[in-house]
ROTIMAR-802042 format. One record per residue (C-alpha): residue number from 1; x, y, z; residue in one letter. Coordinates in nm, 3 decimals. Layout:
N
+--------+---------+---------+---------+------+
| martor |       u |       v |       w | keba |
+--------+---------+---------+---------+------+
|    NUM |       X |       Y |       Z |    a |
...
+--------+---------+---------+---------+------+
END
This chain:
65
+--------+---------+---------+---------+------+
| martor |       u |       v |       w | keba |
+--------+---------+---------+---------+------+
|      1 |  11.575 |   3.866 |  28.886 |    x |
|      2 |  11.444 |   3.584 |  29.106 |    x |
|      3 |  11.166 |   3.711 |  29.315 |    x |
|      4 |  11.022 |   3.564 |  29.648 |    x |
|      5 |  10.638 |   3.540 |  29.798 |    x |
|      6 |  10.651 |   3.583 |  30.167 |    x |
|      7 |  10.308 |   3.437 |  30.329 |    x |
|      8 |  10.199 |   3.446 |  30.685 |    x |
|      9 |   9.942 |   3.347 |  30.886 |    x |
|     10 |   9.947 |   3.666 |  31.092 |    x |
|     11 |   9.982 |   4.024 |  30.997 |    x |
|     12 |  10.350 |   4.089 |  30.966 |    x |
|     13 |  10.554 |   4.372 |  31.085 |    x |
|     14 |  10.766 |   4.354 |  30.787 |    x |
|     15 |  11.047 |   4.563 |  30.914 |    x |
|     16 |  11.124 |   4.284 |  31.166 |    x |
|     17 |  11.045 |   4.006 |  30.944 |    x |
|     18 |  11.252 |   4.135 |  30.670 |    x |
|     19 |  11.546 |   4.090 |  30.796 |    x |
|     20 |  11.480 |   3.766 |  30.974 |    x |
|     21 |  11.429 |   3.579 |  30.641 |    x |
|     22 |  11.648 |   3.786 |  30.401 |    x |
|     23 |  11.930 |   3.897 |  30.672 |    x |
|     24 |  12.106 |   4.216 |  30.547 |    x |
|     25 |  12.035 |   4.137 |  30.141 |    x |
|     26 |  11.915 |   4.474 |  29.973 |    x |
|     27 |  11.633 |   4.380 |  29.739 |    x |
|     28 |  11.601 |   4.527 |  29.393 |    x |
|     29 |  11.196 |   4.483 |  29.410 |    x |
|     30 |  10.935 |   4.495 |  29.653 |    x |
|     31 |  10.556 |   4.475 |  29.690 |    x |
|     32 |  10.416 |   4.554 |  30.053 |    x |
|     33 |  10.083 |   4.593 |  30.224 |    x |
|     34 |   9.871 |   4.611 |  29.901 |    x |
|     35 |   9.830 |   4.242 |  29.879 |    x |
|     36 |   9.755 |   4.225 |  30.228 |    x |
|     37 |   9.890 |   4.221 |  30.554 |    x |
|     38 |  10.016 |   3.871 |  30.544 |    x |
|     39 |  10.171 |   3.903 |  30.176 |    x |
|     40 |  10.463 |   4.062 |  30.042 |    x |
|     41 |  10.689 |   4.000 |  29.732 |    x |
|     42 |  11.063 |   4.088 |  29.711 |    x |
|     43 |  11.308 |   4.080 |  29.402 |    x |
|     44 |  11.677 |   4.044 |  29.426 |    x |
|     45 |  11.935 |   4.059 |  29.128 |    x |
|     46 |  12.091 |   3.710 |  29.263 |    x |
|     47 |  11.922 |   3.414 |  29.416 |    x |
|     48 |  11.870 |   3.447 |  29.768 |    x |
|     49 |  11.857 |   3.166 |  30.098 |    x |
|     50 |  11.606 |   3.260 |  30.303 |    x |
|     51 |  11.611 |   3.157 |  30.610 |    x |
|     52 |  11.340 |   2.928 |  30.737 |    x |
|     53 |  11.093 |   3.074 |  30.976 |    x |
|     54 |  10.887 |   2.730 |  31.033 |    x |
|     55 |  10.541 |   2.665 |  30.918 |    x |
|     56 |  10.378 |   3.011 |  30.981 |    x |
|     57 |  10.646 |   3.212 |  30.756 |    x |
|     58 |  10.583 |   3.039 |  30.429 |    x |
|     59 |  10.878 |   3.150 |  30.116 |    x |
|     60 |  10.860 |   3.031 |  29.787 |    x |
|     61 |  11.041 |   3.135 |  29.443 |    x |
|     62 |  10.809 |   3.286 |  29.180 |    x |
|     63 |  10.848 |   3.381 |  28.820 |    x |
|     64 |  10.655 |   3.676 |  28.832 |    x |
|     65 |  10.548 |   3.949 |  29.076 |    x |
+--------+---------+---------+---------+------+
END
């Protein structure tokens, strides 16, 4: 499972975000809202390419949630 860190500098409304980085992927894995508002982790079976948002949507590949 490859799992992905979403970080923003502002407090996401992740249904909208969502699908801006990941586009219509269906993840396997998620962890919302009790990191913070600006955090969330997704996992997906397959490697995903997220789109890029620009400097205030930060992505990055983890090895664990």
């Amino acid at each position: 499972m490859t799992y992905y860190k979403i970080t923003c500098v502002f407090d996401a409304d992740w249904s909208n975000l969502y699908p801006a980085i990941f586009g219509q992927a269906q993840h396997s894995y998620s962890r919302v809202g009790d990191l913070g508002p600006n955090v969330a982790i997704y996992g997906f079976d397959t490697p995903q390419t997220p789109a890029d948002l620009g400097p205030l949507v930060r992505v990055e590949v983890i090895p664990n949630p």
